[in-house]
PyMOL Python script that loads the backbone (N, CA, C, O; Angstrom):
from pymol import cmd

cmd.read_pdbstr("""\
ATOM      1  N   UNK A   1      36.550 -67.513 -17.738  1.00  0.00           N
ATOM      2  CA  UNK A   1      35.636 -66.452 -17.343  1.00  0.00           C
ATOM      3  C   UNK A   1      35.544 -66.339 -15.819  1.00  0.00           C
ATOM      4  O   UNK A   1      35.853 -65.240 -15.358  1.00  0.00           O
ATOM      5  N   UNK A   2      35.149 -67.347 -14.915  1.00  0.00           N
ATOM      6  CA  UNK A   2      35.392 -67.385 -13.809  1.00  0.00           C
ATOM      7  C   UNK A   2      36.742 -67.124 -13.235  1.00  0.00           C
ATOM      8  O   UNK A   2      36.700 -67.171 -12.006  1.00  0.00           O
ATOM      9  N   UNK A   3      37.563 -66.945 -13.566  1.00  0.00           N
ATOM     10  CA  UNK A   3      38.810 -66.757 -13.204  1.00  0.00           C
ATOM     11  C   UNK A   3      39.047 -64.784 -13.318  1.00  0.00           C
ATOM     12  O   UNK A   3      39.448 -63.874 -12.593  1.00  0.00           O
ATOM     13  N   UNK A   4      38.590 -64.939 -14.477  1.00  0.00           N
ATOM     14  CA  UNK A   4      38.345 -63.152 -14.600  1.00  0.00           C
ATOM     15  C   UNK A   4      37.412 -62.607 -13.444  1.00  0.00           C
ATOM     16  O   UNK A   4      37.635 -61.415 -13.232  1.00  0.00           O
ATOM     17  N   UNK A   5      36.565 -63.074 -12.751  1.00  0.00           N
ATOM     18  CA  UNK A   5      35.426 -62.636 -12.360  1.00  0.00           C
ATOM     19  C   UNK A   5      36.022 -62.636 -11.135  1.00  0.00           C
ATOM     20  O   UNK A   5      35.779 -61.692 -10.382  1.00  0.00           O
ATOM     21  N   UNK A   6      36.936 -63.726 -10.700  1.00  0.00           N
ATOM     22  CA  UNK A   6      37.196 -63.693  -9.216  1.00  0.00           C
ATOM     23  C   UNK A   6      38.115 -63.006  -8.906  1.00  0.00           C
ATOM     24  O   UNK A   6      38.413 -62.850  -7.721  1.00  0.00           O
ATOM     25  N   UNK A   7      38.977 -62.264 -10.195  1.00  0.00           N
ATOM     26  CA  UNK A   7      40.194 -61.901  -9.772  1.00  0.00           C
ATOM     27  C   UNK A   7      39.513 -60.199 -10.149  1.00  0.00           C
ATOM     28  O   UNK A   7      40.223 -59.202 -10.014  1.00  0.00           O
ATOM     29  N   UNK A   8      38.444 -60.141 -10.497  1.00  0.00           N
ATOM     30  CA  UNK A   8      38.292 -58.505 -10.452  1.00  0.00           C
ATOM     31  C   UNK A   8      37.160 -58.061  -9.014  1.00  0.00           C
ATOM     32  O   UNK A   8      36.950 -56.960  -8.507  1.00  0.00           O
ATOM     33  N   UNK A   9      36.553 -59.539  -8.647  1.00  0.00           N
ATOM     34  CA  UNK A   9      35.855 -59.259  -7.439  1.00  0.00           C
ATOM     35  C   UNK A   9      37.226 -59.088  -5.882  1.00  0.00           C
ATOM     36  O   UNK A   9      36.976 -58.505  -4.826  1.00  0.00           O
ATOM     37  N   UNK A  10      38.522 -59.753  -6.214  1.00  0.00           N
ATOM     38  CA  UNK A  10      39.586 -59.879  -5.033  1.00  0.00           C
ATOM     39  C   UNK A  10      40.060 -58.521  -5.273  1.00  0.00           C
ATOM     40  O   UNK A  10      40.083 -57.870  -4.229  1.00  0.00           O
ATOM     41  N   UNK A  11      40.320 -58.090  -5.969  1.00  0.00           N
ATOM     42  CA  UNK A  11      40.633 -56.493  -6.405  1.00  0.00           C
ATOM     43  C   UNK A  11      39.863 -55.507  -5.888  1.00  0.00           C
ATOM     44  O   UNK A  11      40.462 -54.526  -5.447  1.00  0.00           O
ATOM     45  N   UNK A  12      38.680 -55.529  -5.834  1.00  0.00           N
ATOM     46  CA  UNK A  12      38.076 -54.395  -6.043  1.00  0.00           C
ATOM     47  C   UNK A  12      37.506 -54.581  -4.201  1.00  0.00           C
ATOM     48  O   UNK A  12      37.080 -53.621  -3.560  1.00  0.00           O
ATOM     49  N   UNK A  13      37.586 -55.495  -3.834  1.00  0.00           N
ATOM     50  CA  UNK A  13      37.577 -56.031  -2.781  1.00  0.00           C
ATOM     51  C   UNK A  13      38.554 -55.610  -1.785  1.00  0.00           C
ATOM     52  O   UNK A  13      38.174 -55.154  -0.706  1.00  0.00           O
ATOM     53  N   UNK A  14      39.324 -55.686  -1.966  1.00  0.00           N
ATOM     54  CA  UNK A  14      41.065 -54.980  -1.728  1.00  0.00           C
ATOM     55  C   UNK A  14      41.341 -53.805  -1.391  1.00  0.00           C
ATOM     56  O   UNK A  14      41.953 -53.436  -0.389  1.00  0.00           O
ATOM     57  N   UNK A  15      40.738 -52.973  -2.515  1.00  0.00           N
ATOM     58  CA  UNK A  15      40.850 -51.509  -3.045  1.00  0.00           C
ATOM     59  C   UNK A  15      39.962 -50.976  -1.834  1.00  0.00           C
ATOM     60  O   UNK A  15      40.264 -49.980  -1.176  1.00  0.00           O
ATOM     61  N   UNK A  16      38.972 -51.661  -1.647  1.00  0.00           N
ATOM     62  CA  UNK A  16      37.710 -51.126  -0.844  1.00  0.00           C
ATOM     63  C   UNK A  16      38.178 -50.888   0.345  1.00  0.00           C
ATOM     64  O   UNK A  16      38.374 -49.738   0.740  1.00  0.00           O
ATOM     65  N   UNK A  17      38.432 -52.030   1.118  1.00  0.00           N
ATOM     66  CA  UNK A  17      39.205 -52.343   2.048  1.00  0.00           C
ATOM     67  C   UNK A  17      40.202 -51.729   2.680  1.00  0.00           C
ATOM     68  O   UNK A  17      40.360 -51.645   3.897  1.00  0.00           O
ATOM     69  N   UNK A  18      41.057 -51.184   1.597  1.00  0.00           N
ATOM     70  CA  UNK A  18      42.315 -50.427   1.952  1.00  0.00           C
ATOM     71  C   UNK A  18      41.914 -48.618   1.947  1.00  0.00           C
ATOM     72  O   UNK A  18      42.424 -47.673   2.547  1.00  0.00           O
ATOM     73  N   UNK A  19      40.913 -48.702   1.092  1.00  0.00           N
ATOM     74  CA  UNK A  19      40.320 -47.310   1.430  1.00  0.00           C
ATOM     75  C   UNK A  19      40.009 -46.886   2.876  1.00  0.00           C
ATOM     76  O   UNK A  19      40.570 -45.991   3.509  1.00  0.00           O
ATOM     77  N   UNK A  20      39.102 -47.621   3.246  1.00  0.00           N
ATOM     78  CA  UNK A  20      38.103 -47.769   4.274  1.00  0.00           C
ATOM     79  C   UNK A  20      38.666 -47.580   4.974  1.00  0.00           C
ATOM     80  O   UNK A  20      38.271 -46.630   5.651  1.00  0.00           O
ATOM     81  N   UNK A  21      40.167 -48.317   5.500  1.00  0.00           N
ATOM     82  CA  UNK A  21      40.948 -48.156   6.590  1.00  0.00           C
ATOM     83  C   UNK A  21      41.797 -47.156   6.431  1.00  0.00           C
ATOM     84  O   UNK A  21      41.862 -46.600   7.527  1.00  0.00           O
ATOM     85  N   UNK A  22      42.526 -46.586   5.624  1.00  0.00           N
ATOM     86  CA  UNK A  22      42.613 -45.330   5.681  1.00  0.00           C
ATOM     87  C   UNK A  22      41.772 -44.154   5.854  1.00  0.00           C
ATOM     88  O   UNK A  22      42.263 -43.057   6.121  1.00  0.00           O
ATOM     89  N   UNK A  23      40.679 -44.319   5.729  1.00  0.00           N
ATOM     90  CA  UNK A  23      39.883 -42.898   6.220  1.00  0.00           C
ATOM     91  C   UNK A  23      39.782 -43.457   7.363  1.00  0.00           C
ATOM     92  O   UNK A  23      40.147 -42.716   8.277  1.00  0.00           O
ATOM     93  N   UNK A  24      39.466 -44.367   7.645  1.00  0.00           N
ATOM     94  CA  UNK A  24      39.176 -45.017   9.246  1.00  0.00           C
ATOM     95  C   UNK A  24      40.399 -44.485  10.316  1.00  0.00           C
ATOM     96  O   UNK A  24      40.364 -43.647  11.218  1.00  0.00           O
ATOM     97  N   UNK A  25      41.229 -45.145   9.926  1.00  0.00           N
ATOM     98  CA  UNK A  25      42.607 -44.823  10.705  1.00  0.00           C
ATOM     99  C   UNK A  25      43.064 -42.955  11.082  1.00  0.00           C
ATOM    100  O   UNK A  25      43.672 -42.366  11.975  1.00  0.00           O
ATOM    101  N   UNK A  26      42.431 -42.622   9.955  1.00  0.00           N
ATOM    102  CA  UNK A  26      43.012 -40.970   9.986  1.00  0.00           C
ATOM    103  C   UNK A  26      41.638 -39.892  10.711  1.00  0.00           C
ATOM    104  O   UNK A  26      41.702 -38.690  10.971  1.00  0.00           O
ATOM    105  N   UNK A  27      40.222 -41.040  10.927  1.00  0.00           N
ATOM    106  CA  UNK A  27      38.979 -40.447  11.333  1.00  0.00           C
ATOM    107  C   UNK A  27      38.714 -39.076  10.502  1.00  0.00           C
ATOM    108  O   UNK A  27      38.698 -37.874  10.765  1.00  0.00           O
ATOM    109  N   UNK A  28      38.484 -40.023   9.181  1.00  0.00           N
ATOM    110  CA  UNK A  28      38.012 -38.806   8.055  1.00  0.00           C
ATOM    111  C   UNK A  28      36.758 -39.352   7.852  1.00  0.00           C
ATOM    112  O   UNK A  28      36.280 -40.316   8.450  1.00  0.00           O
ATOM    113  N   UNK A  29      36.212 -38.640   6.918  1.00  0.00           N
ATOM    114  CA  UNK A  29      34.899 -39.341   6.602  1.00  0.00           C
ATOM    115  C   UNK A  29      35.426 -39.092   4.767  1.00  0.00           C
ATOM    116  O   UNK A  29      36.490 -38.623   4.362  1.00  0.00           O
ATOM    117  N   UNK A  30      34.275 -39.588   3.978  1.00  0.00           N
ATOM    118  CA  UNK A  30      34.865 -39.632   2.441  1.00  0.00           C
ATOM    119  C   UNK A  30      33.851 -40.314   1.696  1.00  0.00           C
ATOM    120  O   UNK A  30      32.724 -40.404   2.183  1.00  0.00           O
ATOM    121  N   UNK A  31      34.153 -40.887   0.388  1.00  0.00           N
ATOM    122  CA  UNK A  31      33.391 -41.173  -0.238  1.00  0.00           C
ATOM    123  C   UNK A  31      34.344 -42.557  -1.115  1.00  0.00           C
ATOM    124  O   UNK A  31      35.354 -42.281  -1.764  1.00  0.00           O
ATOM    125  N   UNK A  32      33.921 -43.731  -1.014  1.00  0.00           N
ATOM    126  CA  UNK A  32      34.647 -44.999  -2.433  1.00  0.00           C
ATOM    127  C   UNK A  32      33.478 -44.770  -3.190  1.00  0.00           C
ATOM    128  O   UNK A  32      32.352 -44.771  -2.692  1.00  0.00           O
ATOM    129  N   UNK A  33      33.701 -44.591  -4.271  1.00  0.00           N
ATOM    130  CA  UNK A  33      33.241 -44.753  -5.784  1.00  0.00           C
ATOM    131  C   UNK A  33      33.227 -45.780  -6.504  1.00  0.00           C
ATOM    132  O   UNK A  33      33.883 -45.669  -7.540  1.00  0.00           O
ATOM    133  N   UNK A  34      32.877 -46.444  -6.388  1.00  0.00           N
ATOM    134  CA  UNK A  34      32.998 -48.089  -7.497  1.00  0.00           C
ATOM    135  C   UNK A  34      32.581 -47.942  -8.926  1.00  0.00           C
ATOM    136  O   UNK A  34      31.455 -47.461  -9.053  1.00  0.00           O
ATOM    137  N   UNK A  35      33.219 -48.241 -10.047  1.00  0.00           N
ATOM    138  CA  UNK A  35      33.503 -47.781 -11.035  1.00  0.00           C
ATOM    139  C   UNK A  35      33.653 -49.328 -12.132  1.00  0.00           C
ATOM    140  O   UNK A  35      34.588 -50.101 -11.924  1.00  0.00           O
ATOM    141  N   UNK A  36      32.929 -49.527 -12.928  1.00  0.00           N
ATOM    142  CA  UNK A  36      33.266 -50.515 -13.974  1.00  0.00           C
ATOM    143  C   UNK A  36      32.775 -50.295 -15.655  1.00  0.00           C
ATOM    144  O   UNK A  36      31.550 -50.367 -15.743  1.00  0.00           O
ATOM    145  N   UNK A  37      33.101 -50.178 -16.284  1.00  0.00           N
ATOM    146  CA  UNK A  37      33.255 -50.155 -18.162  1.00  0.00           C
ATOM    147  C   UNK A  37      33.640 -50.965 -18.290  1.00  0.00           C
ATOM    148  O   UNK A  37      34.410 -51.678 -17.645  1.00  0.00           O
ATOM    149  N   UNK A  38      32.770 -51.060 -19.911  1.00  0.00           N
ATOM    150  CA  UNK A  38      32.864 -52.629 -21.027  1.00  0.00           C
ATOM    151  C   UNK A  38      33.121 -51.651 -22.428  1.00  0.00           C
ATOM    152  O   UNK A  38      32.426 -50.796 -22.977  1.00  0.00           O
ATOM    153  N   UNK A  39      34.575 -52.267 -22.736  1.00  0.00           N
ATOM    154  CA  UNK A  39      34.612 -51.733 -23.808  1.00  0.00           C
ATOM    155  C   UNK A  39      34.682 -52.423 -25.197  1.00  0.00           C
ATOM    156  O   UNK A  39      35.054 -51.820 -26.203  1.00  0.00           O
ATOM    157  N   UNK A  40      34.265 -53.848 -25.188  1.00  0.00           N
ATOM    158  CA  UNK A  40      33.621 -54.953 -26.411  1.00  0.00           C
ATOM    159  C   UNK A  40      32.405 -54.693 -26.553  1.00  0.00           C
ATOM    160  O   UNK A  40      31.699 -54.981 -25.586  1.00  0.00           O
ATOM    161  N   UNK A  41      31.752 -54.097 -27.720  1.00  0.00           N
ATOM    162  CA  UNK A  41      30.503 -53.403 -27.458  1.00  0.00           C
ATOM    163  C   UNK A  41      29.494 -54.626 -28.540  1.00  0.00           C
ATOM    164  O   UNK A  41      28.328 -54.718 -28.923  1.00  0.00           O
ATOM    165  N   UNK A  42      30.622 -55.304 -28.675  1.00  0.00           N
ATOM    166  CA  UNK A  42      30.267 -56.479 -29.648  1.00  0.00           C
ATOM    167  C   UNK A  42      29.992 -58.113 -28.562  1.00  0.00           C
ATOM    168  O   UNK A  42      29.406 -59.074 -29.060  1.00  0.00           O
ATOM    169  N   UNK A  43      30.392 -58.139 -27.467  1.00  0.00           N
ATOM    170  CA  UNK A  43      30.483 -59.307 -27.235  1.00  0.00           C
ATOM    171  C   UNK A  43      30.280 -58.540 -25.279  1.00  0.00           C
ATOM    172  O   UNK A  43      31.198 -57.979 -24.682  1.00  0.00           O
ATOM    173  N   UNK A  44      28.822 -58.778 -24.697  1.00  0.00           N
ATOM    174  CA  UNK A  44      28.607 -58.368 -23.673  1.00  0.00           C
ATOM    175  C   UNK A  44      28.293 -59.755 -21.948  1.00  0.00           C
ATOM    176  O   UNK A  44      27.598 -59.919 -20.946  1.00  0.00           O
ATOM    177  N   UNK A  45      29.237 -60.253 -22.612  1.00  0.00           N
ATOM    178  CA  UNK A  45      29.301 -61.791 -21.928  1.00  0.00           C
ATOM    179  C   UNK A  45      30.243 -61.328 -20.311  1.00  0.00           C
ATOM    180  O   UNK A  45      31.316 -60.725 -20.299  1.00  0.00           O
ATOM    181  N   UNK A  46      29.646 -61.703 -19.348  1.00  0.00           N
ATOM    182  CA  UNK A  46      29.761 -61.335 -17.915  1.00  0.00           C
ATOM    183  C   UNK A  46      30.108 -59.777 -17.451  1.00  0.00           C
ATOM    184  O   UNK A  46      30.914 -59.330 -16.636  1.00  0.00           O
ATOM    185  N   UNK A  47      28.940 -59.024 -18.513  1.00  0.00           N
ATOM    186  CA  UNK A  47      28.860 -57.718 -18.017  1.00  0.00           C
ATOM    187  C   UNK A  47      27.853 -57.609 -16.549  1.00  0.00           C
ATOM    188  O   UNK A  47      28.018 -57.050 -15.465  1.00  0.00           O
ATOM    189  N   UNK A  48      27.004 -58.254 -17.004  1.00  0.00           N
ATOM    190  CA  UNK A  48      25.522 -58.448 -16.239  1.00  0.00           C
ATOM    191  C   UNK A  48      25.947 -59.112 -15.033  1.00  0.00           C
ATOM    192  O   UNK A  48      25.183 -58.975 -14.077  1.00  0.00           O
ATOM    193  N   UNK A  49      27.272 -59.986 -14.806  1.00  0.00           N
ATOM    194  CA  UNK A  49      27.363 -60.459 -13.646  1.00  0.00           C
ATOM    195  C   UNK A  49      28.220 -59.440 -13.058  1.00  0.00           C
ATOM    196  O   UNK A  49      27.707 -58.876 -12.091  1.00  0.00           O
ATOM    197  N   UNK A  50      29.092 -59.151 -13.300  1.00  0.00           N
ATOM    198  CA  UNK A  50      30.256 -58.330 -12.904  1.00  0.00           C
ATOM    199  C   UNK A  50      29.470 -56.945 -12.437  1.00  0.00           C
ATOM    200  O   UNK A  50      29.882 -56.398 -11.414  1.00  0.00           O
ATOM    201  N   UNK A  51      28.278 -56.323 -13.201  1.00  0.00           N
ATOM    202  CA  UNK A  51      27.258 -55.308 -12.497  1.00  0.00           C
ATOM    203  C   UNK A  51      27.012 -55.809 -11.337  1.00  0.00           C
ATOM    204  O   UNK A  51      27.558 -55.360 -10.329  1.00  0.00           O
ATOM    205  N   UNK A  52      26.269 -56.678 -11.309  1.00  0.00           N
ATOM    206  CA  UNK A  52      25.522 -57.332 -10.014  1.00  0.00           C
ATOM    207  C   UNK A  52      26.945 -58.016  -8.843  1.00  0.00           C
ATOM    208  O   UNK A  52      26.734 -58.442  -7.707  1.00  0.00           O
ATOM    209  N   UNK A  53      27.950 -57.966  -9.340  1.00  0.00           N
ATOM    210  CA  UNK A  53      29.498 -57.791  -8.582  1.00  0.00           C
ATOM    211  C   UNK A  53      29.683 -56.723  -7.788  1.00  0.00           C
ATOM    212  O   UNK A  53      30.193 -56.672  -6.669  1.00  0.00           O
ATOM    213  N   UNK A  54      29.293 -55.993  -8.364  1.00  0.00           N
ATOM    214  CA  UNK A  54      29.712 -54.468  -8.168  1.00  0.00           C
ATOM    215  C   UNK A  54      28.719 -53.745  -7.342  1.00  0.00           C
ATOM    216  O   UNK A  54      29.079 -53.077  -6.373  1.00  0.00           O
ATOM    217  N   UNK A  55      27.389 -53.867  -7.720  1.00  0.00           N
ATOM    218  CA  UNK A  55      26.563 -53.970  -7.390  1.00  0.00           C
ATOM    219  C   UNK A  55      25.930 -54.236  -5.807  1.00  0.00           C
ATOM    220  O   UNK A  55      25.258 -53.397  -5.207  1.00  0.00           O
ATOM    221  N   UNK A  56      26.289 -55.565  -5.282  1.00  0.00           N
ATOM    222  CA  UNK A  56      26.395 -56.388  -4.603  1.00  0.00           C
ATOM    223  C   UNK A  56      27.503 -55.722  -2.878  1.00  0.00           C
ATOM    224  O   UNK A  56      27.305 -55.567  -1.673  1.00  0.00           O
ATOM    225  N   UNK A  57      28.561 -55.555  -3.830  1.00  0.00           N
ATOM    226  CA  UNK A  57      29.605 -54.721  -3.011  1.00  0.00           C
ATOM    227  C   UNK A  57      29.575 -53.601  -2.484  1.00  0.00           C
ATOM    228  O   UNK A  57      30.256 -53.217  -1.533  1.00  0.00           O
ATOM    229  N   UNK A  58      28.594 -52.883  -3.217  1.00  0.00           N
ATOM    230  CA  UNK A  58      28.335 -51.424  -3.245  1.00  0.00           C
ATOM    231  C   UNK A  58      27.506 -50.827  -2.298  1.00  0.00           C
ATOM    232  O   UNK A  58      27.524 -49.748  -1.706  1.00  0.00           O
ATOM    233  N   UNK A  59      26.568 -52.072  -2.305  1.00  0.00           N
ATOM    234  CA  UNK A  59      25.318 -52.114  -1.012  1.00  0.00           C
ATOM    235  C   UNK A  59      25.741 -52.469  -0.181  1.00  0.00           C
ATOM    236  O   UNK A  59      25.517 -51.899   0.887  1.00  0.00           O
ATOM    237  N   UNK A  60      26.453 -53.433  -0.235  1.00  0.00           N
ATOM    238  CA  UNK A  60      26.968 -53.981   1.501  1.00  0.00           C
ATOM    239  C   UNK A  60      28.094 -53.109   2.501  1.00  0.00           C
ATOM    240  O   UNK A  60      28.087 -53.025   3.730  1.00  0.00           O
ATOM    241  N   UNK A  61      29.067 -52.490   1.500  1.00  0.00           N
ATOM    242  CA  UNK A  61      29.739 -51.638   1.691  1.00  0.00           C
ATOM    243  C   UNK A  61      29.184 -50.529   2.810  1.00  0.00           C
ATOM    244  O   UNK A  61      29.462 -50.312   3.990  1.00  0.00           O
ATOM    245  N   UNK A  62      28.171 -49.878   1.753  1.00  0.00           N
ATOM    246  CA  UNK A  62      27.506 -48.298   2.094  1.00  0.00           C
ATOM    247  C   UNK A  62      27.199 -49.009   3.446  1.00  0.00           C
ATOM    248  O   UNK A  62      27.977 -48.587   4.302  1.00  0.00           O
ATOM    249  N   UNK A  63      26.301 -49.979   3.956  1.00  0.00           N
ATOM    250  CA  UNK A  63      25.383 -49.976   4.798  1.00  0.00           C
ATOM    251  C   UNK A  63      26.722 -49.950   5.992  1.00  0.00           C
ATOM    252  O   UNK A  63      26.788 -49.331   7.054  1.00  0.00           O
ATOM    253  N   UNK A  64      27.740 -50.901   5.328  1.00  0.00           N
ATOM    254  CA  UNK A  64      28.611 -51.341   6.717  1.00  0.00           C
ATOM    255  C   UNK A  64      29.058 -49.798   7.326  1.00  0.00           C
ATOM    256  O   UNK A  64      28.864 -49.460   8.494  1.00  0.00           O
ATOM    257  N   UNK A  65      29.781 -48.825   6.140  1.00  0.00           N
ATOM    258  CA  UNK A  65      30.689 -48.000   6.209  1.00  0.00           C
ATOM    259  C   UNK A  65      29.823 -47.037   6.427  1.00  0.00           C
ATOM    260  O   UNK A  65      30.228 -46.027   5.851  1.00  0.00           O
ATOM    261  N   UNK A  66      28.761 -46.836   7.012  1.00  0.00           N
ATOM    262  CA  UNK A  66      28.130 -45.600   6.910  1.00  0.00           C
ATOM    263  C   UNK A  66      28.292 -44.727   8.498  1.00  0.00           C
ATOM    264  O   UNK A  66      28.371 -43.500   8.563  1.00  0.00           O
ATOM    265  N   UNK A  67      28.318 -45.618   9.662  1.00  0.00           N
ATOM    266  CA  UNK A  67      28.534 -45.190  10.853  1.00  0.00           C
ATOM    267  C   UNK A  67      29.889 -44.477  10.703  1.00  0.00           C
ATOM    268  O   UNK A  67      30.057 -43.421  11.313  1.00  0.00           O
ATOM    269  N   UNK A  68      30.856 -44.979   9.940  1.00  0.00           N
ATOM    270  CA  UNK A  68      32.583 -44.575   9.894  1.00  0.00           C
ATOM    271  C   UNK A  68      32.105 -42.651   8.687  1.00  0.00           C
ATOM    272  O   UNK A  68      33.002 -41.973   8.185  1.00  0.00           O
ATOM    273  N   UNK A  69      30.821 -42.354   8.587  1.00  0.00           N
ATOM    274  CA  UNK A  69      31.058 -41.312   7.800  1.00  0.00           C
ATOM    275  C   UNK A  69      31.556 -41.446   6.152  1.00  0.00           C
ATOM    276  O   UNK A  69      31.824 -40.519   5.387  1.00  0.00           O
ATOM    277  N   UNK A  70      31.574 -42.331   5.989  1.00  0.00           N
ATOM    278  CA  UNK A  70      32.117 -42.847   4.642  1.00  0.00           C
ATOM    279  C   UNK A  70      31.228 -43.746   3.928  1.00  0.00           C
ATOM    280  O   UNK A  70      30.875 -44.908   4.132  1.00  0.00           O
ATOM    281  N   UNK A  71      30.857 -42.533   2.668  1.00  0.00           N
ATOM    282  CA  UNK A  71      29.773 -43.184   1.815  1.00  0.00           C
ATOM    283  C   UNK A  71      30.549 -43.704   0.339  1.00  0.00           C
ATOM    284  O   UNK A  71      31.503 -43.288  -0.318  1.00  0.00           O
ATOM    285  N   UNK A  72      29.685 -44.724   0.229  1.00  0.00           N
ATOM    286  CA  UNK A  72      29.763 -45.381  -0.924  1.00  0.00           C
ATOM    287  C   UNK A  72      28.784 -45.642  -2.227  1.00  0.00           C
ATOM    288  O   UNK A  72      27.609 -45.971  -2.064  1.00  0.00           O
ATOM    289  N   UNK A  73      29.319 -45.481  -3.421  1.00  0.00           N
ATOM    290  CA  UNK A  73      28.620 -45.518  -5.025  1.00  0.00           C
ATOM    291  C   UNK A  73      29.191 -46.432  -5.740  1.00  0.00           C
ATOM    292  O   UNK A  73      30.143 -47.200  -5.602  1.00  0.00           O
ATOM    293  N   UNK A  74      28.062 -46.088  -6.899  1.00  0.00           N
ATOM    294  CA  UNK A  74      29.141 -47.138  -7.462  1.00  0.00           C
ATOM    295  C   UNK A  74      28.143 -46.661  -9.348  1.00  0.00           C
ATOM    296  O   UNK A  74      26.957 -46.352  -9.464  1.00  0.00           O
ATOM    297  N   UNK A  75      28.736 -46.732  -9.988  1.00  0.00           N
ATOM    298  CA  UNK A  75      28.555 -46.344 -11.382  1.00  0.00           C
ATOM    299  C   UNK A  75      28.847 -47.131 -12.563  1.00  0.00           C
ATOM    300  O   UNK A  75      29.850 -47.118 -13.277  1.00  0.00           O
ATOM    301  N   UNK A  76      27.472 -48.021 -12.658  1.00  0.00           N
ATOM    302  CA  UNK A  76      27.600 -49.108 -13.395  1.00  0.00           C
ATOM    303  C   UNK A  76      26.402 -48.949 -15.110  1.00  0.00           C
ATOM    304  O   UNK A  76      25.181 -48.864 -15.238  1.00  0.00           O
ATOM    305  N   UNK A  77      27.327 -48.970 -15.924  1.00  0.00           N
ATOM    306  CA  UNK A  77      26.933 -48.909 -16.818  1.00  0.00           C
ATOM    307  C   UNK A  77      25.370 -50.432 -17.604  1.00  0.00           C
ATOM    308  O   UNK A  77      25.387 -51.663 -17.576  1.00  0.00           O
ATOM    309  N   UNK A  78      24.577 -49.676 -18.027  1.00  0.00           N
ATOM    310  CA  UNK A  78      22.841 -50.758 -18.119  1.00  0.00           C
ATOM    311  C   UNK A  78      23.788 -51.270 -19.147  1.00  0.00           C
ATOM    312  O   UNK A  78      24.764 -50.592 -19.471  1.00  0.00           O
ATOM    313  N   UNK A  79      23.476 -52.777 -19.829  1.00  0.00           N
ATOM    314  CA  UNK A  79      23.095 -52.960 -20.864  1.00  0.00           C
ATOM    315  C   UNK A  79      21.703 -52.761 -21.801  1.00  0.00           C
ATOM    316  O   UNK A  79      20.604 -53.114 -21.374  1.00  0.00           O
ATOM    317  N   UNK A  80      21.822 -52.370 -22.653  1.00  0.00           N
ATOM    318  CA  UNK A  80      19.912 -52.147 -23.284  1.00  0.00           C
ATOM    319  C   UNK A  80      20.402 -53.006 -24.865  1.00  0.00           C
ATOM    320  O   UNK A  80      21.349 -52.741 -25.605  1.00  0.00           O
ATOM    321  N   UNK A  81      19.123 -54.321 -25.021  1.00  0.00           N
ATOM    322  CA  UNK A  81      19.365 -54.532 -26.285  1.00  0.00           C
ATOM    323  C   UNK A  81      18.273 -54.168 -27.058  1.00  0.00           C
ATOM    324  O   UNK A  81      17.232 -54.008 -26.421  1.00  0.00           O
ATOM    325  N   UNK A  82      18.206 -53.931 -28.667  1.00  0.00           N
ATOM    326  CA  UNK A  82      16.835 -53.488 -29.180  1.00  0.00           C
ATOM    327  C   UNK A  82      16.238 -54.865 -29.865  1.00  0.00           C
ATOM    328  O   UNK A  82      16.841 -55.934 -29.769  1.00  0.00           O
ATOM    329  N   UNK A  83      15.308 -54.759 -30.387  1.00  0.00           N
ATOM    330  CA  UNK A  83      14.313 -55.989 -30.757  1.00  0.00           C
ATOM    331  C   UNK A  83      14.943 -56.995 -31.583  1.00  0.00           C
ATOM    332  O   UNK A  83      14.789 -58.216 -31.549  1.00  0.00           O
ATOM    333  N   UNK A  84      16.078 -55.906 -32.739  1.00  0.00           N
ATOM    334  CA  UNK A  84      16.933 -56.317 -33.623  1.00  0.00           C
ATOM    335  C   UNK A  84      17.969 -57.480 -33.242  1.00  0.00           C
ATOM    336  O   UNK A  84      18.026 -58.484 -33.951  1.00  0.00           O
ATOM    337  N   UNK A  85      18.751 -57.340 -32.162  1.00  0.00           N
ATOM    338  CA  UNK A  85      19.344 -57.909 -31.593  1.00  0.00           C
ATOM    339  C   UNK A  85      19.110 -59.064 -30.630  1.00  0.00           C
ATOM    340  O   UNK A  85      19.943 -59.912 -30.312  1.00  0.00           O
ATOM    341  N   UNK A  86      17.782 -58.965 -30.193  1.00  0.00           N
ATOM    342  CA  UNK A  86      17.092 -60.030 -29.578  1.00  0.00           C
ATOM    343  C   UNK A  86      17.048 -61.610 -30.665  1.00  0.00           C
ATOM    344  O   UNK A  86      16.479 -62.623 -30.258  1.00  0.00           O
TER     345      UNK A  86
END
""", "prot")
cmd.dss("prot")
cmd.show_as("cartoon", "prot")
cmd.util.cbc("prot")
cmd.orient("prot")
């Protein structure tokens, strides 16, 4: 699990990164979108961290990248469980 977690936080990490400097480099302004789905709707084991991954990135991002004109989101799906499932 940890191995999954680090290799989708070095990724997305990456992606960000390489964005950034391309609008940077070309003095555009723009928008990264951060983006994650769970599609085991049966088994919701390091959704909640991988949000707060994403999450995490998303905020630090915006605040850094905001002087460069380049805003950042990010679109992370809640978990909700009902009483049943509790």
């Amino acid at each position: 699990y940890i191995d999954h977690l680090s290799s989708a936080a070095r990724f997305l990490y990456t992606y960000g990164q390489v964005g950034a400097e391309r609008f940077r480099a070309r003095n555009k302004k723009g928008v990264i979108v951060n983006v994650i789905s769970h599609d085991n709707h049966e088994d919701f084991t390091g959704v909640e961290s991988m949000a707060a991954l994403v999450s995490g990135f998303t905020h630090s991002w915006a605040k850094e990248l905001t002087p460069f004109n380049i805003r950042v989101g990010g679109v992370i799906p809640s978990v909700n469980h009902t009483k049943e499932e509790l």
